[in-house]
Backbone as JSON Lines, residues from 0, in Angstrom:
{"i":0,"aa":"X","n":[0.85,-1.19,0.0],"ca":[0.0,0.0,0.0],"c":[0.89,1.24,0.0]}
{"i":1,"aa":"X","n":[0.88,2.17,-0.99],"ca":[1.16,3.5,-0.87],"c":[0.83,4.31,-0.17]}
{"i":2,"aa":"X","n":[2.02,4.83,0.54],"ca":[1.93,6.05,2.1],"c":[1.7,7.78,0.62]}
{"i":3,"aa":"X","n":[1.06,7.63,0.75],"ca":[0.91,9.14,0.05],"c":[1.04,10.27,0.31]}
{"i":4,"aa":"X","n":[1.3,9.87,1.7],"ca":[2.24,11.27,2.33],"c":[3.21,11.87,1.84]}
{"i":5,"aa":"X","n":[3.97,10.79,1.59],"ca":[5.48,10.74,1.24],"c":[5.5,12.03,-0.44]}
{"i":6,"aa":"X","n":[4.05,12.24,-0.81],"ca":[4.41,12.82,-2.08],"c":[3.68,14.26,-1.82]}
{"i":7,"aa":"X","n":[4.31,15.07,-2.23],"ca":[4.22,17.3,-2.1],"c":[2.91,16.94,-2.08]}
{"i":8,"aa":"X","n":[2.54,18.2,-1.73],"ca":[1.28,18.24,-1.72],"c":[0.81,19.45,-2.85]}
{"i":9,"aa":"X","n":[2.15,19.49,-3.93],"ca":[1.79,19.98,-5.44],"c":[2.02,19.37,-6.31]}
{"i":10,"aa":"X","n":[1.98,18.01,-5.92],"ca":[1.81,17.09,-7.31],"c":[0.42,16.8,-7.44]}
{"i":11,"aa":"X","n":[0.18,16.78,-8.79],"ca":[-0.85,16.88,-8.98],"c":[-0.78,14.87,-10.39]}
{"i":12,"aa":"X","n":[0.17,14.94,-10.92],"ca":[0.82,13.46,-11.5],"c":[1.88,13.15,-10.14]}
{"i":13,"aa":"X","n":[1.76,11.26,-10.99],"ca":[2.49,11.03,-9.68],"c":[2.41,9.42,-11.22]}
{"i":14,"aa":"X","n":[3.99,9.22,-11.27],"ca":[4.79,8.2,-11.97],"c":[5.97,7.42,-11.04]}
{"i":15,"aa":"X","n":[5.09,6.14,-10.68],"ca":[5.69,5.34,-9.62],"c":[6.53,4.31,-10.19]}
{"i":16,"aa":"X","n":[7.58,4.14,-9.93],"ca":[8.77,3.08,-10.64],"c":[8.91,2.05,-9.85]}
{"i":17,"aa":"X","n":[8.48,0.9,-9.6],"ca":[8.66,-0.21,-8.83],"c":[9.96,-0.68,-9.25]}
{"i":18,"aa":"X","n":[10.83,-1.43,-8.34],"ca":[11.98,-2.07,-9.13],"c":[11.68,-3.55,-8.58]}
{"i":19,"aa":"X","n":[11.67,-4.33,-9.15],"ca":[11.61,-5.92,-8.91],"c":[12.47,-6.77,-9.1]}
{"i":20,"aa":"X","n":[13.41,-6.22,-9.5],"ca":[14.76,-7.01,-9.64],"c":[15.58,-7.07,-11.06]}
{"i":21,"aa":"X","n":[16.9,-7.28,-11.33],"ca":[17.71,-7.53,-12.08],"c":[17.29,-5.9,-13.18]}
{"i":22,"aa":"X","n":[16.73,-5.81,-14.57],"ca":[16.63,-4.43,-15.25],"c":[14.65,-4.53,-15.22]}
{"i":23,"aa":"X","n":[13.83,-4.74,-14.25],"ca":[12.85,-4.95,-14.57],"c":[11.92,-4.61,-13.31]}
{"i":24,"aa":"X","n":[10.95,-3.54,-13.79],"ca":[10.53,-2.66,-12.91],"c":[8.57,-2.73,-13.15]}
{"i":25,"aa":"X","n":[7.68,-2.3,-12.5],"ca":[6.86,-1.85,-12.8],"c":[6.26,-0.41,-12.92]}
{"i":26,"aa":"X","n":[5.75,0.3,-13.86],"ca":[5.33,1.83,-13.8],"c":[3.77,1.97,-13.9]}
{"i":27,"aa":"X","n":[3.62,2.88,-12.69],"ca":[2.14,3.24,-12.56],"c":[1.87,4.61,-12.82]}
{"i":28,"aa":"X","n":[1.12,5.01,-13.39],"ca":[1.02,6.77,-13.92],"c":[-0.46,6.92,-12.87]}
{"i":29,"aa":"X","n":[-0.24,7.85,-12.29],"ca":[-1.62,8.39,-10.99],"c":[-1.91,10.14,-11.92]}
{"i":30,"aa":"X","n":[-3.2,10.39,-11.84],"ca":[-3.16,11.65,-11.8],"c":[-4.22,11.48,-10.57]}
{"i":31,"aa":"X","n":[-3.79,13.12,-9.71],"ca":[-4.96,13.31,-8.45],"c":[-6.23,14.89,-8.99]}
{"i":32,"aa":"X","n":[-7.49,13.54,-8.86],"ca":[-9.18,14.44,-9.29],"c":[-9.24,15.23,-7.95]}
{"i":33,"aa":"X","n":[-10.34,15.3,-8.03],"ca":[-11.13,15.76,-7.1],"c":[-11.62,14.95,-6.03]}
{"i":34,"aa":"X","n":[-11.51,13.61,-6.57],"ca":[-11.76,12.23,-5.39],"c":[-10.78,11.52,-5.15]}
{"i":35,"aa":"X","n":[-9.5,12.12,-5.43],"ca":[-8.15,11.56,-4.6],"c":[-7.26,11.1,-6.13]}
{"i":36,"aa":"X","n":[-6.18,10.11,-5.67],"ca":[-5.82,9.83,-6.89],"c":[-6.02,8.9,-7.82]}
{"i":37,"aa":"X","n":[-5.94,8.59,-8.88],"ca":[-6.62,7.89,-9.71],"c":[-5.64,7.22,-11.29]}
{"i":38,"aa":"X","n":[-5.11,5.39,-10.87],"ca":[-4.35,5.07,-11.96],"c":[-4.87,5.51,-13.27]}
{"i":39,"aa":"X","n":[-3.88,6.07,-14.1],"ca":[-4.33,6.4,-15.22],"c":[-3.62,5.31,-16.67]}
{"i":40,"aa":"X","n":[-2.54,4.46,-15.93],"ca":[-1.81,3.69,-16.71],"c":[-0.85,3.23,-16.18]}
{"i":41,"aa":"X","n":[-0.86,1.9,-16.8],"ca":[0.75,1.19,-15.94],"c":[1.28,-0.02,-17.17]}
{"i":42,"aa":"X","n":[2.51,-0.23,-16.84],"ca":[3.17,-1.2,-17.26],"c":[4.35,-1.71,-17.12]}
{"i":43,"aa":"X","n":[4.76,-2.69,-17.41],"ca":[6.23,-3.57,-17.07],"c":[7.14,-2.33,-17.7]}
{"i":44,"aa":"X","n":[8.07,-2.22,-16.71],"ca":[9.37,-1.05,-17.26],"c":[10.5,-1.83,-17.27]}
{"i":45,"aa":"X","n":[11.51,-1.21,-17.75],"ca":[12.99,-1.45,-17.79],"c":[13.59,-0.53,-17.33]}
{"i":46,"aa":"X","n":[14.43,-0.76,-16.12],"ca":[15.74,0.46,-15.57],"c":[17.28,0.04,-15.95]}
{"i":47,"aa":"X","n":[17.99,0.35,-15.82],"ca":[19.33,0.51,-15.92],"c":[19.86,-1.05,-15.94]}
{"i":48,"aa":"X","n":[20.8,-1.15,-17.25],"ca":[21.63,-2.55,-17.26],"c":[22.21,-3.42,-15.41]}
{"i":49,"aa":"X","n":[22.52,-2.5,-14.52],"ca":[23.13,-3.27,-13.53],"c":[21.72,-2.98,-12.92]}
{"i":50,"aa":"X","n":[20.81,-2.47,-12.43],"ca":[19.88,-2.48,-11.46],"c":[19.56,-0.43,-11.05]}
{"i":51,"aa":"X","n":[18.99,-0.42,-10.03],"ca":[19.14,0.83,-9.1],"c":[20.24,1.0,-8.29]}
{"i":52,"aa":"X","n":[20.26,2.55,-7.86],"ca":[20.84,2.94,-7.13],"c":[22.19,3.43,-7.57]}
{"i":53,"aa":"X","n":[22.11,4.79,-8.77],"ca":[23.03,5.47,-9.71],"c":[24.14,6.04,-8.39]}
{"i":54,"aa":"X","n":[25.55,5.73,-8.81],"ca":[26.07,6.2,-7.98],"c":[27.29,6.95,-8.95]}
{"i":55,"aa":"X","n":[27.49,6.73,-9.53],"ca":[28.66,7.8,-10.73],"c":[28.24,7.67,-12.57]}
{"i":56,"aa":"X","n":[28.7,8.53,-13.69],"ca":[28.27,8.76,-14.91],"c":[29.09,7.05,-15.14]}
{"i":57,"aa":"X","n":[28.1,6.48,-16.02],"ca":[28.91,4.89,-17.09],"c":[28.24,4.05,-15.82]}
{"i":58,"aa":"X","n":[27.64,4.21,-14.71],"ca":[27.73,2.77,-14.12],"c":[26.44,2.28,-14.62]}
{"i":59,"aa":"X","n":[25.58,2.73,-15.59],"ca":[24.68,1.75,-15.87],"c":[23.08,1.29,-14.97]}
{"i":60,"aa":"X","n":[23.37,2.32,-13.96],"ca":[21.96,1.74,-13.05],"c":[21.35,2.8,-12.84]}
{"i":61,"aa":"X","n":[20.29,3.27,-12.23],"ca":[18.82,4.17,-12.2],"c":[18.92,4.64,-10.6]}
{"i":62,"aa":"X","n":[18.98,5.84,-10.95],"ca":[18.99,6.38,-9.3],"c":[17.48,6.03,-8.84]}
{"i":63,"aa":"X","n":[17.53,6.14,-7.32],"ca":[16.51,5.89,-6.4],"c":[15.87,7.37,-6.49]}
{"i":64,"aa":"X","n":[14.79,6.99,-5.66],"ca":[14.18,8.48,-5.19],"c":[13.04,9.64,-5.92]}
{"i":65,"aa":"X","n":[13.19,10.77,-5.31],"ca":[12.25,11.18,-6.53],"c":[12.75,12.45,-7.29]}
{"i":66,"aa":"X","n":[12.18,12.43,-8.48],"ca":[13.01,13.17,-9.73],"c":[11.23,13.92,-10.16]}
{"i":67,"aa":"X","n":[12.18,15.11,-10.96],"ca":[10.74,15.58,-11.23],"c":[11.38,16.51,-12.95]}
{"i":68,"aa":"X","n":[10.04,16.64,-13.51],"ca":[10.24,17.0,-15.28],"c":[10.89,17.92,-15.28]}
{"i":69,"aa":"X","n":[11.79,18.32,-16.12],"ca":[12.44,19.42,-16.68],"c":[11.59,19.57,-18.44]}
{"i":70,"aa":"X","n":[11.55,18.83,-18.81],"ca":[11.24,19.33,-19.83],"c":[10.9,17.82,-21.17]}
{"i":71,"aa":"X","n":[9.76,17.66,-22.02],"ca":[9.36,16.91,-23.03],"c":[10.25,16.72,-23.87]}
{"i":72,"aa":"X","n":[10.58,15.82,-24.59],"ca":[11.4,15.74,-26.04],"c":[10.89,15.02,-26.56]}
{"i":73,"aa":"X","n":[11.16,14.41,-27.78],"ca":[10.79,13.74,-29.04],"c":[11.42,13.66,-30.38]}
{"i":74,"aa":"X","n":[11.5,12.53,-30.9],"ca":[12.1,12.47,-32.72],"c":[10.74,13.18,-32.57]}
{"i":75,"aa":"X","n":[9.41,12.47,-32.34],"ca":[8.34,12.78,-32.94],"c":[7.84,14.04,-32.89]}
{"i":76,"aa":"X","n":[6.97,14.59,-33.17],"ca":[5.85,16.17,-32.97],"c":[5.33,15.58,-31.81]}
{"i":77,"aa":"X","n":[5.79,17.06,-30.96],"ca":[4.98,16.84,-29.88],"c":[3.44,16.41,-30.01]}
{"i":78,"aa":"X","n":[3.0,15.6,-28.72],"ca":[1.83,14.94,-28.94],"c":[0.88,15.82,-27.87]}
{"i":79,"aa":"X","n":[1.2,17.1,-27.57],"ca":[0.34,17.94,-26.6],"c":[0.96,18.56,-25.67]}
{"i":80,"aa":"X","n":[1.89,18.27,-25.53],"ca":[2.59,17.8,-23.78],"c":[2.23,19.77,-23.21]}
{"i":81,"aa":"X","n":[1.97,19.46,-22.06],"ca":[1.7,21.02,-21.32],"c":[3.15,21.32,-20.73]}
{"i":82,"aa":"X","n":[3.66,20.55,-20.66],"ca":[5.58,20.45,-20.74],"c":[6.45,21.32,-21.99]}
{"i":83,"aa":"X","n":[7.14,22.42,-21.86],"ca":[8.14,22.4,-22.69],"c":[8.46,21.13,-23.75]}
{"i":84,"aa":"X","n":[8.43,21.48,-25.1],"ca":[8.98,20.37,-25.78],"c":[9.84,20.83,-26.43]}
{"i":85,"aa":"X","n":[11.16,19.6,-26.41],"ca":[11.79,19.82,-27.13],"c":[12.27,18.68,-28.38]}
{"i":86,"aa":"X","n":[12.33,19.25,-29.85],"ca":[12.15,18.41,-30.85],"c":[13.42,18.08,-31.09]}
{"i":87,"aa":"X","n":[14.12,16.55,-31.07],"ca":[15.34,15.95,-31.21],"c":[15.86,16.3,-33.06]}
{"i":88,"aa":"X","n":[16.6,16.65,-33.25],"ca":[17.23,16.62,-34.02],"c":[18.0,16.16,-34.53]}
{"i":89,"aa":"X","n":[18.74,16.11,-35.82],"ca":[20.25,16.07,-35.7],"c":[21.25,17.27,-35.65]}
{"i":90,"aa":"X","n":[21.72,16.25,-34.69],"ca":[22.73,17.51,-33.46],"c":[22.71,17.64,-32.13]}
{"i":91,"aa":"X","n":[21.31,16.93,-32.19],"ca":[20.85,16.85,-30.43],"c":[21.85,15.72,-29.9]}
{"i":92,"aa":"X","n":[22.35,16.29,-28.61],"ca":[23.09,15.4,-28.16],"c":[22.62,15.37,-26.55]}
{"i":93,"aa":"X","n":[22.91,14.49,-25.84],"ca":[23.1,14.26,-24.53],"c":[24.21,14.34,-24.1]}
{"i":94,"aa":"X","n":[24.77,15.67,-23.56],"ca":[26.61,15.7,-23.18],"c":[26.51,14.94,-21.94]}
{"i":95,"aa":"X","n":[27.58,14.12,-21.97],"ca":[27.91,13.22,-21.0],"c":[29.75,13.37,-20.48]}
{"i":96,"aa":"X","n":[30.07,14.88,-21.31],"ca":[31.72,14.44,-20.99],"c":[31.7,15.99,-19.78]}
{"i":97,"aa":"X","n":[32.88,15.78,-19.44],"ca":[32.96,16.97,-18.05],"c":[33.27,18.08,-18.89]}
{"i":98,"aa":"X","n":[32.2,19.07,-18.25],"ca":[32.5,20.6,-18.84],"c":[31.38,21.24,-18.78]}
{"i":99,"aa":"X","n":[30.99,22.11,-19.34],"ca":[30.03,23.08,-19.06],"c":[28.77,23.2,-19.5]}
{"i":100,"aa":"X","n":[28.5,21.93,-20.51],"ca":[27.58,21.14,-20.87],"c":[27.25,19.47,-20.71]}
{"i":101,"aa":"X","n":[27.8,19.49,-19.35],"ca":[27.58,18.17,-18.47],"c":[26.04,17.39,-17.98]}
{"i":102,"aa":"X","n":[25.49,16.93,-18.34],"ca":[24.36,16.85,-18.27],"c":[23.01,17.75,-18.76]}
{"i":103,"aa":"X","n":[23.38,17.86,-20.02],"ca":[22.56,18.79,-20.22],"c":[21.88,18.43,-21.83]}
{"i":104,"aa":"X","n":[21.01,18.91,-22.19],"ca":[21.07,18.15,-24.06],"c":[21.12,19.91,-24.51]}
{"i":105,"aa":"X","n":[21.9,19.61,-25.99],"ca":[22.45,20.34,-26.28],"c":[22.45,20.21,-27.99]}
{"i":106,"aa":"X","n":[22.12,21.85,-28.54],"ca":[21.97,21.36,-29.63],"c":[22.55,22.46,-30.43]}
{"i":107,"aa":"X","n":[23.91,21.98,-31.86],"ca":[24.77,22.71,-32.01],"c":[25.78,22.55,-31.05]}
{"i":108,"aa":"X","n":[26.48,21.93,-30.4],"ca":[27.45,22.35,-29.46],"c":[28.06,21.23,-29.55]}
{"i":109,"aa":"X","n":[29.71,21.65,-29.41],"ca":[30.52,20.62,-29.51],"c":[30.5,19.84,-28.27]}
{"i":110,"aa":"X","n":[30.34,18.52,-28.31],"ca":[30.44,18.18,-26.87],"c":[30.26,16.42,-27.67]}
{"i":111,"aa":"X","n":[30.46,15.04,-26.46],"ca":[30.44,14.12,-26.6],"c":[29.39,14.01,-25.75]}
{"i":112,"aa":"X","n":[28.77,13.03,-26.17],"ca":[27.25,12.33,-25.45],"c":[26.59,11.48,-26.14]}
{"i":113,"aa":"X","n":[25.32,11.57,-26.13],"ca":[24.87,10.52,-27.03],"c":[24.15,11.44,-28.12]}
{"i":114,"aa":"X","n":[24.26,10.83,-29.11],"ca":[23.16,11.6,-30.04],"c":[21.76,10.87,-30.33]}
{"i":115,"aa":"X","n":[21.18,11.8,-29.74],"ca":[20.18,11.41,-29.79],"c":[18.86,11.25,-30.76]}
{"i":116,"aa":"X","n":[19.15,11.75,-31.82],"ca":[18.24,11.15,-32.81],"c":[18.67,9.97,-33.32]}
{"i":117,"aa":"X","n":[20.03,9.07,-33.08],"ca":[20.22,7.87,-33.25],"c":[19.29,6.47,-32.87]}
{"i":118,"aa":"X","n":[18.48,7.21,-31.98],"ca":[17.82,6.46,-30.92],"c":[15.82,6.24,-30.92]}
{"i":119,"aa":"X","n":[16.09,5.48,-32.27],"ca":[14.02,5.57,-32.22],"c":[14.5,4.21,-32.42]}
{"i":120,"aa":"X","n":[13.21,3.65,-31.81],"ca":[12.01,4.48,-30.91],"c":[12.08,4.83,-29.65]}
{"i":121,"aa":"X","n":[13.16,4.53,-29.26],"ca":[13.39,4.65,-27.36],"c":[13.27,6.44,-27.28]}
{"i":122,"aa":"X","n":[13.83,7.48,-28.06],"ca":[13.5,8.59,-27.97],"c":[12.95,9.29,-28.96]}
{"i":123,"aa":"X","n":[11.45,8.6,-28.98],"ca":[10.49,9.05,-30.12],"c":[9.96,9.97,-28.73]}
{"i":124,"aa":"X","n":[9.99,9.43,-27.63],"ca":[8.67,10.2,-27.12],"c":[9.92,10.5,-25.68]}
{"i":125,"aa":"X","n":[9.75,11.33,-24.29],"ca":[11.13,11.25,-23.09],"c":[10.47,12.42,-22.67]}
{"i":126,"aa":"X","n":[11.06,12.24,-21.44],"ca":[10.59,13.41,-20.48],"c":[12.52,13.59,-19.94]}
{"i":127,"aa":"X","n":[13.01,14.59,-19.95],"ca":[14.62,15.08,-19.19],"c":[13.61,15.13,-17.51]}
{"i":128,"aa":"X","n":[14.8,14.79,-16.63],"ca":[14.25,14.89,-15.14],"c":[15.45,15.62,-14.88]}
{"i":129,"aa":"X","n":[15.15,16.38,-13.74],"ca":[16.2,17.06,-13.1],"c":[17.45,16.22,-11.66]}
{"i":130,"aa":"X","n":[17.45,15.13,-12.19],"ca":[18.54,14.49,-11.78],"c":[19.64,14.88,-11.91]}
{"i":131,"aa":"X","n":[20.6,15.48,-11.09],"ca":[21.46,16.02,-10.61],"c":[21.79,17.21,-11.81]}
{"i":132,"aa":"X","n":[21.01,18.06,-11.83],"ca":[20.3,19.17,-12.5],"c":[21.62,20.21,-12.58]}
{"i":133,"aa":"X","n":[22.25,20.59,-11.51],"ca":[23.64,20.83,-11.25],"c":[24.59,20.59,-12.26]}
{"i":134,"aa":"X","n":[24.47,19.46,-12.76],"ca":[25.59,18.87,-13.55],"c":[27.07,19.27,-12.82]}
{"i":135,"aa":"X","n":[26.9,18.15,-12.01],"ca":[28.36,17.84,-11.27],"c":[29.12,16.48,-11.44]}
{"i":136,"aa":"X","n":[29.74,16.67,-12.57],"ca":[30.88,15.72,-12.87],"c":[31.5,15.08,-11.9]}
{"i":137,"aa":"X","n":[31.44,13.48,-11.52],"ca":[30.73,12.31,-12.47],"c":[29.42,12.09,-12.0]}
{"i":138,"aa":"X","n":[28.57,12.46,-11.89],"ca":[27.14,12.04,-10.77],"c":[26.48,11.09,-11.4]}
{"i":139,"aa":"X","n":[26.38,11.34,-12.96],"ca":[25.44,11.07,-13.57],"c":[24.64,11.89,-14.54]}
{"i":140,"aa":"X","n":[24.79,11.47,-15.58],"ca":[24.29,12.78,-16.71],"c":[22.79,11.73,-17.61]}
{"i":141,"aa":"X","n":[22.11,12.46,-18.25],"ca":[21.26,11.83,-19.34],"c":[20.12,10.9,-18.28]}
{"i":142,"aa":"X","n":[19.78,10.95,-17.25],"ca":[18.72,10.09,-16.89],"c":[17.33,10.43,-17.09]}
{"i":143,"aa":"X","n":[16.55,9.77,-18.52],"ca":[15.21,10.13,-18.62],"c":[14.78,8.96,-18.54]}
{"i":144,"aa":"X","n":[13.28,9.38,-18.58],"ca":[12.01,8.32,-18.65],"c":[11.86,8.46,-20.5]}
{"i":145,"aa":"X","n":[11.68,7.24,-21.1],"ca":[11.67,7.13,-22.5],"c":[10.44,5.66,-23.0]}
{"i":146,"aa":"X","n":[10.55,5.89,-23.65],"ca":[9.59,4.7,-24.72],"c":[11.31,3.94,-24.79]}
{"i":147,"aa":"X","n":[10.43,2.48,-24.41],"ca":[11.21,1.07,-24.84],"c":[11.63,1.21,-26.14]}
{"i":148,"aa":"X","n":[12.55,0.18,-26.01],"ca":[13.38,0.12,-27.58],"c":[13.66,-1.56,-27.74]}
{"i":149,"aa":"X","n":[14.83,-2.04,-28.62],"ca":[14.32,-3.87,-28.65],"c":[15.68,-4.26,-27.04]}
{"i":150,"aa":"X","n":[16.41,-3.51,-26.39],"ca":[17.05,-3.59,-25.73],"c":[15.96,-3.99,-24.11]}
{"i":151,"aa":"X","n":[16.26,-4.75,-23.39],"ca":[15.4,-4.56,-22.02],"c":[16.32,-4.66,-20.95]}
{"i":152,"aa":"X","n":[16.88,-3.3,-21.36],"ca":[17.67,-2.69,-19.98],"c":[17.81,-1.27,-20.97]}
{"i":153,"aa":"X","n":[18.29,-0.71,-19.98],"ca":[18.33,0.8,-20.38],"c":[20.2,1.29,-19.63]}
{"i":154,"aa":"X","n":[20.43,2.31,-19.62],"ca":[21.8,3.06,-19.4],"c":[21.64,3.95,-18.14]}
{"i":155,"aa":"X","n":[20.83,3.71,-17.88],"ca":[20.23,4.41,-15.91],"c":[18.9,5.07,-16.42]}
{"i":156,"aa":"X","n":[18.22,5.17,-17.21],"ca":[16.7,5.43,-17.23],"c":[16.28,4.62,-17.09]}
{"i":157,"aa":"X","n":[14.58,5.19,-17.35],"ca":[13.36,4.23,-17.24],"c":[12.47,3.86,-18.57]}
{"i":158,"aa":"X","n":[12.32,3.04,-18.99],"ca":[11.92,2.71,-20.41],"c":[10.64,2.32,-20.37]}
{"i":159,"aa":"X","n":[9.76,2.41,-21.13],"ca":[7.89,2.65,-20.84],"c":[7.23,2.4,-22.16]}
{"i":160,"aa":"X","n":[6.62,1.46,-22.62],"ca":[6.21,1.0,-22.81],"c":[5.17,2.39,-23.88]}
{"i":161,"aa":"X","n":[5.13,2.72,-24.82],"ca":[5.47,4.04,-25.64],"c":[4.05,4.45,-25.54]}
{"i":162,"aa":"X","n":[2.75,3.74,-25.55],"ca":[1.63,4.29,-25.25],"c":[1.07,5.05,-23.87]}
{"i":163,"aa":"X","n":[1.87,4.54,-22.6],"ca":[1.72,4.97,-21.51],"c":[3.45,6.5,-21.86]}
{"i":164,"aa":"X","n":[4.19,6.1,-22.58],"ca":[4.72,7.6,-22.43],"c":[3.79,8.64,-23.51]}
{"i":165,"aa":"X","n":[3.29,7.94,-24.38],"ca":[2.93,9.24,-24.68],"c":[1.59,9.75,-24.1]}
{"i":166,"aa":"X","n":[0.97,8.91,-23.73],"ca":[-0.2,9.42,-21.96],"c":[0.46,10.39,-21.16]}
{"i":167,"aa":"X","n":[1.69,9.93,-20.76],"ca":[2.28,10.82,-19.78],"c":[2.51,12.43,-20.29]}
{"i":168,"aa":"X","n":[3.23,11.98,-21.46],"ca":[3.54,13.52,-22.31],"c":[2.56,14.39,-22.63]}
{"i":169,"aa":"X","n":[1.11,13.52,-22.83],"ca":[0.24,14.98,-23.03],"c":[-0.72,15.22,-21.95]}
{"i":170,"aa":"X","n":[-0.45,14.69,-20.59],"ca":[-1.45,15.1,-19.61],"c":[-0.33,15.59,-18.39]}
{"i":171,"aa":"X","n":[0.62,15.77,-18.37],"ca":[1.48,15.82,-17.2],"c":[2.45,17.04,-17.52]}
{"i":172,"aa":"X","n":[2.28,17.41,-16.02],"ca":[2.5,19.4,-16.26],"c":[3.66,19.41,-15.32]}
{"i":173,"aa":"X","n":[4.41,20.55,-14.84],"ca":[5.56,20.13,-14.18],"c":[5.86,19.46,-12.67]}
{"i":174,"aa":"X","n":[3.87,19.59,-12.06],"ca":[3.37,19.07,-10.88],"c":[4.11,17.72,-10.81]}
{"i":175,"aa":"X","n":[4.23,16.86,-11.99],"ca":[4.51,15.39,-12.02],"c":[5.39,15.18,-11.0]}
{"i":176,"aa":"X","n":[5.31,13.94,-10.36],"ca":[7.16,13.27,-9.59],"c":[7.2,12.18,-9.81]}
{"i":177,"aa":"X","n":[8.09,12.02,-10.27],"ca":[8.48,10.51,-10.24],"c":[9.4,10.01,-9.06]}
{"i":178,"aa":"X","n":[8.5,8.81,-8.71],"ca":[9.11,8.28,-7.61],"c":[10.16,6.43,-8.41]}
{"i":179,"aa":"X","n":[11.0,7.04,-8.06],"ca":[11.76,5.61,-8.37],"c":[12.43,4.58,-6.8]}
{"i":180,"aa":"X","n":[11.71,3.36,-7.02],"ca":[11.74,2.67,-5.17],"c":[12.09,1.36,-5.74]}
């Protein structure tokens, strides 16, 4: 049973990450009515190749805890999102090397990371979280929530099952948190 305490009392979405072992998680999407909160979607997820509990950039696993939206992306046209969107390109990258675009996506800019329009369908649809938002070299750079791809593990995100992300993307405002447990 969920202590619902545990979540602001300005979330208004609420994206719960179960972890169950080895890269394999469950995700529940809540929005809260007027009669409390109410599942709006769920499904089998994928987190990070070694498991939870991100502790430096390359190790491969999904931080704990709770993270909240920075901002929509997509190869695709945005599908509504009341989120900032931002449209992947080529050029879009995920900097992942130390410097002044350390965790950050970046477009036009010299930097190493991932490029990310390499990457459909896993980033047809993504939400950026403000996981170590700072960008403090090595913490951890690039951790989003994304649409699955044929891989079932991910690089320290959360991978979703592409109809419940794009649910998420057009009803979820920056109220959202994601809780990862």
């Amino acid at each position: 049973m969920m202590n619902w305490k545990v979540i602001d009392k300005d979330a208004r979405q609420l994206l719960m990450v179960e972890y169950s072992g080895g890269n394999d998680a469950v995700a529940k999407y809540y929005v809260k009515g007027t009669r409390g909160w109410r599942l709006r979607g769920r499904c089998n997820a994928f987190v990070g190749k070694n498991g939870v509990g991100k502790e430096r950039e390359g190790d491969a696993k999904t931080p704990l805890g709770t993270l909240r939206p920075l901002r929509a992306f997509g190869i695709l046209p945005d599908p509504g999102s009341p989120l900032p969107y931002l449209r992947i390109v080529p050029g879009t990258i995920a900097c992942d090397e130390e410097g002044p675009y350390y965790n950050k996506i970046v477009q036009g800019v010299d930097c190493c990371g991932e490029k990310m329009w390499e990457y459909s369908p896993e980033y047809d649809y993504g939400l950026e979280t403000d996981y170590n938002a700072t960008g403090i070299w090595p913490l951890g750079s690039a951790i989003f929530i994304h649409c699955k791809g044929a891989k079932t593990w991910t690089g320290g995100c959360v991978a979703l099952d592409r109809k419940l992300m794009k649910k998420i993307l057009s009803t979820a405002d920056s109220s959202l948190r994601i809780l990862i447990f």
